[in-house]
C-alpha positions in Angstrom: 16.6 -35.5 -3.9 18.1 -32.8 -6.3 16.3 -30.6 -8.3 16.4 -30.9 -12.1 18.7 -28.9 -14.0 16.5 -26.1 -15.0 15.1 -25.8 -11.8 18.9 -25.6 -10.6 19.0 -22.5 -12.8 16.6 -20.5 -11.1 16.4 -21.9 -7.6 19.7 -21.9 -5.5 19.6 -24.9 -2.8 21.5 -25.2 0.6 21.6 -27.2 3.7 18.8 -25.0 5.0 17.8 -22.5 2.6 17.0 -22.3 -0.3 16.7 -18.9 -2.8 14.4 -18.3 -5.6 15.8 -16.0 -8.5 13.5 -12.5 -9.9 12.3 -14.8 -12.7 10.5 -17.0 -10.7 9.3 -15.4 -7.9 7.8 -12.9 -10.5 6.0 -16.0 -12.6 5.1 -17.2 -8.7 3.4 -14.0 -7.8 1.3 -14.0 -11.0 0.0 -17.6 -9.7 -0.8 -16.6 -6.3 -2.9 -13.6 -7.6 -5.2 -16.0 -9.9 -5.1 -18.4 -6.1 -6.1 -15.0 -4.7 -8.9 -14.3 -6.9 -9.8 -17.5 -7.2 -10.8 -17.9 -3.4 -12.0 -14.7 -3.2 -14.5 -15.6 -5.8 -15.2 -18.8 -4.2 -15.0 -17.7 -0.5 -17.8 -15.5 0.5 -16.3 -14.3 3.5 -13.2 -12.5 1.9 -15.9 -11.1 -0.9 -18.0 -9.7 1.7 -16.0 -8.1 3.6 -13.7 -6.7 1.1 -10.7 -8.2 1.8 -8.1 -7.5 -1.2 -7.6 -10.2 -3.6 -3.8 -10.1 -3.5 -3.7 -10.1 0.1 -5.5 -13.6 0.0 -2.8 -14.9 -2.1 0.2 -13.0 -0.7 -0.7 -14.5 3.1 -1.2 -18.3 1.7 2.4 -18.0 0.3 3.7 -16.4 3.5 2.2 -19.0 5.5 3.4 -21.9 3.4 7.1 -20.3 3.9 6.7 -19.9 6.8 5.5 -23.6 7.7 8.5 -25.0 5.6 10.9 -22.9 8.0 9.3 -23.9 11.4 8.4 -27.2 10.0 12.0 -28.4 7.9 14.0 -25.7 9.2 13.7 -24.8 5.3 14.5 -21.0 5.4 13.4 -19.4 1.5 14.1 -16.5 -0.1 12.8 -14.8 -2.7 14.3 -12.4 -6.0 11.5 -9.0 -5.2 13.6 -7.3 -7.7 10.1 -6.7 -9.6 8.5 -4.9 -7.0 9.9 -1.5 -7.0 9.1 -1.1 -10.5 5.6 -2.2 -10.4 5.0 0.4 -7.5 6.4 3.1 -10.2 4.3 1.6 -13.1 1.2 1.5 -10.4 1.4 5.0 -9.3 2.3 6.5 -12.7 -1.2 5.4 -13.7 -3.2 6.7 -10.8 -1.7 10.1 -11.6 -2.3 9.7 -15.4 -6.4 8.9 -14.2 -6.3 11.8 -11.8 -7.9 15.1 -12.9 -7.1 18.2 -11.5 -10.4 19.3 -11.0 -11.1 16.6 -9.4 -8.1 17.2 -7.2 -9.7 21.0 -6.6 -13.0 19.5 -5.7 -11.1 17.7 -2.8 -8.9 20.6 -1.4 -11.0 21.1 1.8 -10.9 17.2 2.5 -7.4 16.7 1.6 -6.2 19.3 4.1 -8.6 18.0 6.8 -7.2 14.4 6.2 -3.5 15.8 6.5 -4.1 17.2 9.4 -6.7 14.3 11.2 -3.3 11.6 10.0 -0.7 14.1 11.9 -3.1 13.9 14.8 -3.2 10.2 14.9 0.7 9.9 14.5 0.7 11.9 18.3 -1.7 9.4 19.2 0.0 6.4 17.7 3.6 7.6 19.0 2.2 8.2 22.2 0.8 4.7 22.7 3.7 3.3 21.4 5.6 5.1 24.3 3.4 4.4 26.8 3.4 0.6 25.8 7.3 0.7 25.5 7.1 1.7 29.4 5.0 -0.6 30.8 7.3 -3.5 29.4 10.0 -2.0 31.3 11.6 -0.4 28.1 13.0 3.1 27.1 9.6 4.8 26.3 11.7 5.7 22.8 12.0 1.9 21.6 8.0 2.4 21.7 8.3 5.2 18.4 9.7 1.7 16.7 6.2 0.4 17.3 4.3 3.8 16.5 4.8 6.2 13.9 8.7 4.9 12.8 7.4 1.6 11.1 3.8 1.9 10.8 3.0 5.1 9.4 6.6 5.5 7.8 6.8 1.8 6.3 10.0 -0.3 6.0 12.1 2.9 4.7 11.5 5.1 7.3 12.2 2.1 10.0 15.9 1.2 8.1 16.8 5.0 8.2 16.0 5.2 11.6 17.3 2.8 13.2 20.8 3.1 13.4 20.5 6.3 15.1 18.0 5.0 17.5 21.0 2.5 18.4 23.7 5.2 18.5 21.9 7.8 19.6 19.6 6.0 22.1 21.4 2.5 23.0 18.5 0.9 21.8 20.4 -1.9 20.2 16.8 -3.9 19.2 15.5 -0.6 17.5 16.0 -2.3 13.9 14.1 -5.9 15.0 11.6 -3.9 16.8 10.7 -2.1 13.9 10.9 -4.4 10.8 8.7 -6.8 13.4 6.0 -4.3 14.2 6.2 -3.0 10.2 5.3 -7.1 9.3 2.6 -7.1 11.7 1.2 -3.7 10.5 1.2 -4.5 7.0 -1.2 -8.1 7.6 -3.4 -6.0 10.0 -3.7 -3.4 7.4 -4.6 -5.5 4.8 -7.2 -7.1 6.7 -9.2 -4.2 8.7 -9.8 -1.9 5.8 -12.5 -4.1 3.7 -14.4 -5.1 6.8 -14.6 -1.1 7.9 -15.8 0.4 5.0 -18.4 -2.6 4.7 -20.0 -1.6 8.2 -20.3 2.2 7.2 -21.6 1.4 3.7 -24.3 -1.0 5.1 -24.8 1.3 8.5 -25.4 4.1 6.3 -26.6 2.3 3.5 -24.4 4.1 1.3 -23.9 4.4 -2.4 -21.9 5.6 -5.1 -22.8 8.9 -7.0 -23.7 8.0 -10.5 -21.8 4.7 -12.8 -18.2 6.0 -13.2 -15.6 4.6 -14.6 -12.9 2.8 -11.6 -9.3 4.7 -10.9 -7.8 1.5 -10.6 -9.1 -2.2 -12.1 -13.0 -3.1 -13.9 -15.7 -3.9 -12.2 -16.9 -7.0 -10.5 -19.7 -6.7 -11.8 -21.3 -4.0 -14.6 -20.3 -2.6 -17.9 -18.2 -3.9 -20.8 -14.7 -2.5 -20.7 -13.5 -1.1 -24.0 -9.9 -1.8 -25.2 -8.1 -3.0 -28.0 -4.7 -3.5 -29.1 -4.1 0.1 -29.5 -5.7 0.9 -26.3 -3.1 -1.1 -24.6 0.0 -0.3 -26.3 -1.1 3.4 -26.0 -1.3 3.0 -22.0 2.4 1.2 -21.7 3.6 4.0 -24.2 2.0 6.6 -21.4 3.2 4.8 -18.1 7.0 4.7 -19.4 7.0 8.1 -20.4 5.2 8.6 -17.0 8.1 6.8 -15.5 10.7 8.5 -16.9 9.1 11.8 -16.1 8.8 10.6 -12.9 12.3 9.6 -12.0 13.6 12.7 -14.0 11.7 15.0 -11.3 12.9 12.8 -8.2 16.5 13.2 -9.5 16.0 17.2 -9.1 13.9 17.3 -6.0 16.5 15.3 -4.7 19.7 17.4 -6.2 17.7 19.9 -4.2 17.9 18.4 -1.1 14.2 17.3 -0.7 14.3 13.3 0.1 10.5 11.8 -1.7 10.2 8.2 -2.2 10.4 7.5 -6.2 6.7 6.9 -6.3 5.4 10.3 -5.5 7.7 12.0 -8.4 5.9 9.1 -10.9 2.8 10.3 -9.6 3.3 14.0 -10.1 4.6 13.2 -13.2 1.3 11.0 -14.4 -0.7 13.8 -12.8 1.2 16.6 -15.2 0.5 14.3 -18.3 -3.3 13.8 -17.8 -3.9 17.3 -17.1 -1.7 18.5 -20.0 -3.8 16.4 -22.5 -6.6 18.6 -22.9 -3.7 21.0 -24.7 -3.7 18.2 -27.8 -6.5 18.3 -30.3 -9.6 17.2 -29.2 -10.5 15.6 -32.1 -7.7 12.9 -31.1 -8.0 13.0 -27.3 -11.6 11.7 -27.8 -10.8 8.7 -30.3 -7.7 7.5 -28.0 -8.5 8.4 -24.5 -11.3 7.0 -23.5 -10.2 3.7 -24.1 -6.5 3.8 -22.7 -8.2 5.3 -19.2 -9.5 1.6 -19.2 -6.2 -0.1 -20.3 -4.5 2.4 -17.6 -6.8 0.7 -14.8 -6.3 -2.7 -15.8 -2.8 -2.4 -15.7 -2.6 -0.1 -12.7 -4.7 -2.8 -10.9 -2.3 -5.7 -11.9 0.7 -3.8 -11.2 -0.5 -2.9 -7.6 -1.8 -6.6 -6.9 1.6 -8.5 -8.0 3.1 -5.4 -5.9 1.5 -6.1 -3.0 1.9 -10.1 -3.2 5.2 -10.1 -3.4 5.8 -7.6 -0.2 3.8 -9.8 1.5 5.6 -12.8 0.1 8.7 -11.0 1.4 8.0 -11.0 4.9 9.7 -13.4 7.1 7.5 -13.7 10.2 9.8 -16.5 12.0 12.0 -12.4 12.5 9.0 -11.9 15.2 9.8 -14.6 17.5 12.3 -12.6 20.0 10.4 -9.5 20.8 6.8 -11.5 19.9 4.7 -11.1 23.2 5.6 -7.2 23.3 4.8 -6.4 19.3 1.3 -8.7 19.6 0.3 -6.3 22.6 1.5 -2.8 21.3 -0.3 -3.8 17.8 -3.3 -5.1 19.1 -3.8 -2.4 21.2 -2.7 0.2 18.2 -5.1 -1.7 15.5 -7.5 -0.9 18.3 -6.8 2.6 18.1 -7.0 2.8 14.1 -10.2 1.1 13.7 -11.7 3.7 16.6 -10.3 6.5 15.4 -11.1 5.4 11.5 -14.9 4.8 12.8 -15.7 7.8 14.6 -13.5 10.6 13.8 -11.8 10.2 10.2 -15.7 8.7 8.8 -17.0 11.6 10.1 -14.7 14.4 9.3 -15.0 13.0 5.6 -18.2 13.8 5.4 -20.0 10.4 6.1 -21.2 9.3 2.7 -19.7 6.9 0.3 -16.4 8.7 -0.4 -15.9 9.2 3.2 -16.4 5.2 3.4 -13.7 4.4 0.8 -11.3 6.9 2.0 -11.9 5.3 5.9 -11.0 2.1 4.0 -7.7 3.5 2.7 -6.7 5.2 6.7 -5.5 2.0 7.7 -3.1 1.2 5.0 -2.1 4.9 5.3 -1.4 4.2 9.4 -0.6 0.8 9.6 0.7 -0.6 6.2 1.9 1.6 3.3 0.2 4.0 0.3 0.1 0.9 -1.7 -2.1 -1.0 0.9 -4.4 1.6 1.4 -4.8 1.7 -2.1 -5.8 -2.3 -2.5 -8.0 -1.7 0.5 -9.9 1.3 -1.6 -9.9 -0.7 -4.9 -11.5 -3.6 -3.4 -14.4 -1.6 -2.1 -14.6 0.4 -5.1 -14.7 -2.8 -7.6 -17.2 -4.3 -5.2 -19.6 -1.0 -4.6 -18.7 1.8 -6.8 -16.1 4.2 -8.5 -14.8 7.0 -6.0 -12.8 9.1 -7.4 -11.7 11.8 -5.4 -10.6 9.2 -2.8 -8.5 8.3 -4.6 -6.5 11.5 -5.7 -6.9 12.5 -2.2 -5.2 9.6 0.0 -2.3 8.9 -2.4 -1.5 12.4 -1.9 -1.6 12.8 1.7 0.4 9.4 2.3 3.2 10.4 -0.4 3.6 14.5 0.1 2.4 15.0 3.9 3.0 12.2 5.8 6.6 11.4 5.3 7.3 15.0 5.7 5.3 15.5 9.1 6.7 11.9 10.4 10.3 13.0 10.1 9.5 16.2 12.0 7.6 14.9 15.0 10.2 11.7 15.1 13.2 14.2 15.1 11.1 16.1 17.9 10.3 13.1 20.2 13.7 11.7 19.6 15.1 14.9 21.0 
């Protein structure tokens, strides 16, 4: 049956695929996140344990594509050209909401949680190894399933493995990665919520005082306080954020320092916020207190259409040639992150709420990306309470430290 004509615009059908242009995919990802929040309201399950909204709606769609590929043979594609720019928009306004004495407060702990994640990525590498072995494998094709793709994300698996196949013969390095990175992500998504919702109700933990949410409004609680000017006064911030942002990659880059795009928006939002004080006062308290709501509304729907449409990205049918050995090594190293998150990272935090929030966020940091650690932490805090300095402290760690440390002990175990 062909598809009407202005369908035919947008959505490019073949024998056995079919492609779905930026437009669309974009207005599709805005209706999965009302599905998502829509069953999360509904389902009490995904509520309790804090299971990101987004995440509901990003897995329904990959399922659905991935029943019409198994089931028809239909393979579909989607136009993600949105997603890199919402990730910029998303981090721009956590930087523009972060305070530097916030960011002081959290020194100690933000060096302790560098050093706990460059400890784990031994331990995750390690495992990976180990597993790699036991399969009969180069020990090195395990870093694919370790540190390469779950720690270092999609990016750091494309840029490392074409030399894993040069340099090491490991022809698979490139399927072993982007398979292990797909199976990271879901399990990243889904252990966070449920973690921080045993050490909250363990420790019977709560947040210090009613503050205000780094990132969306509560589920419950006060009335948020925008208008028209509120809003257009946050967009006019997050471009110039933006634009800052990209400006300083540019140089860090002309000076031979390689940062995803996101950490410069960050730095950028961070230099903003902490510059505003400078204005008159008289006009940073009529304007501000307002747009730090419109920032966190729009910081929260820029990371949930973000993260729905990587997850509507995946193509999990990829996992079927090196299946039995990736559903092992990531069950055994989801093992490893909820252990380690539990009983040494909790801890080390300093066992109270932040510590929770932040022990929400240490899976996205180790088995998903920055931006699922940060869903993971926002769906606690919407649910139990602002925590601020988590949420300075983990985007920093995931965007300065760790990409830094994972090339170095790669490069070492590599040899």
């Amino acid at each position: 049956m062909p598809l009407p004509a202005i369908v035919q615009e947008h959505v490019l059908r073949g024998n056995d695929a079919m492609t779905v242009d930026a437009f669309v995919s974009f207005t599709l990802a805005i209706l999965l996140l009302f599905v998502g929040k829509g069953l999360s309201a509904r389902i009490g399950v995904l509520r309790r344990y804090g299971i990101p909204e987004p995440v509901v709606g990003g897995v329904l769609c990959a399922a659905v594509v991935c029943a019409l590929y198994y089931g028809i043979g239909l393979r579909v594609d989607f136009g993600l050209g949105a997603r890199d720019l919402l990730l910029l928009y998303f981090f721009a306004a956590l930087g523009l909401n972060s305070n530097v004495r916030a960011l002081a407060s959290g020194g100690r702990l933000l060096v302790l949680l560098a050093v706990l994640a460059s400890l784990f990525m031994l331990l995750q590498n390690g495992l990976g190894m180990a597993m790699a072995g036991l399969f009969g494998m180069d020990p090195r094709a395990g870093l694919m399933v370790g540190s390469v793709s779950l720690t270092g994300g999609v990016g750091t698996t494309l840029a490392w493995a074409p030399i894993f196949a040069e340099r090491l013969g490991i022809s698979n390095a490139l399927e072993l990665g982007v398979a292990a990175n797909t199976v990271g992500l879901i399990a990243a998504c889904v252990i966070g919520g449920p973690i921080a919702a045993l050490l909250i109700r363990r420790g019977g933990l709560k947040a210090e005082g009613r503050r205000d949410l780094d990132i969306g409004v509560p589920n419950e609680g006060r009335a948020v306080r925008m208008d028209y000017f509120c809003i257009l006064w946050a967009i006019l911030a997050l471009n110039v954020t933006v634009l800052l942002g990209l400006a300083l990659h540019e140089a860090i880059a002309a000076a031979g320092v390689t940062l995803p795009a996101f950490v410069s928006c960050l730095v950028g939002g961070i230099i903003l916020r902490n510059l505003l004080p400078l204005a008159p006062r008289r006009l940073v308290r009529r304007v501000w207190p307002g747009v730090d709501d419109a920032l966190a509304l729009i910081s929260d729907l820029s990371l949930g259409l973000f993260l729905i449409m990587a997850l509507m990205g995946l193509q999990i049918w990829e996992l079927s040639g090196v299946l039995l050995f990736i559903t092992v090594a990531l069950v055994v190293q989801v093992l490893l992150t909820v252990g380690f998150t539990i009983w040494v990272v909790f801890p080390a935090m300093g066992r109270d709420y932040e510590a929770a929030v932040i022990s929400a966020g240490f899976g996205g940091i180790t088995l998903g990306s920055t931006a699922t650690a940060i869903a993971n932490m926002t769906a606690v805090a919407q649910q139990h309470g602002a925590a601020h300095r988590a949420f300075v402290i983990v985007p920093l760690v995931c965007g300065f430290f760790i990409d830094i440390v994972n090339a170095l002990i790669i490069s070492a175990l590599v040899g």
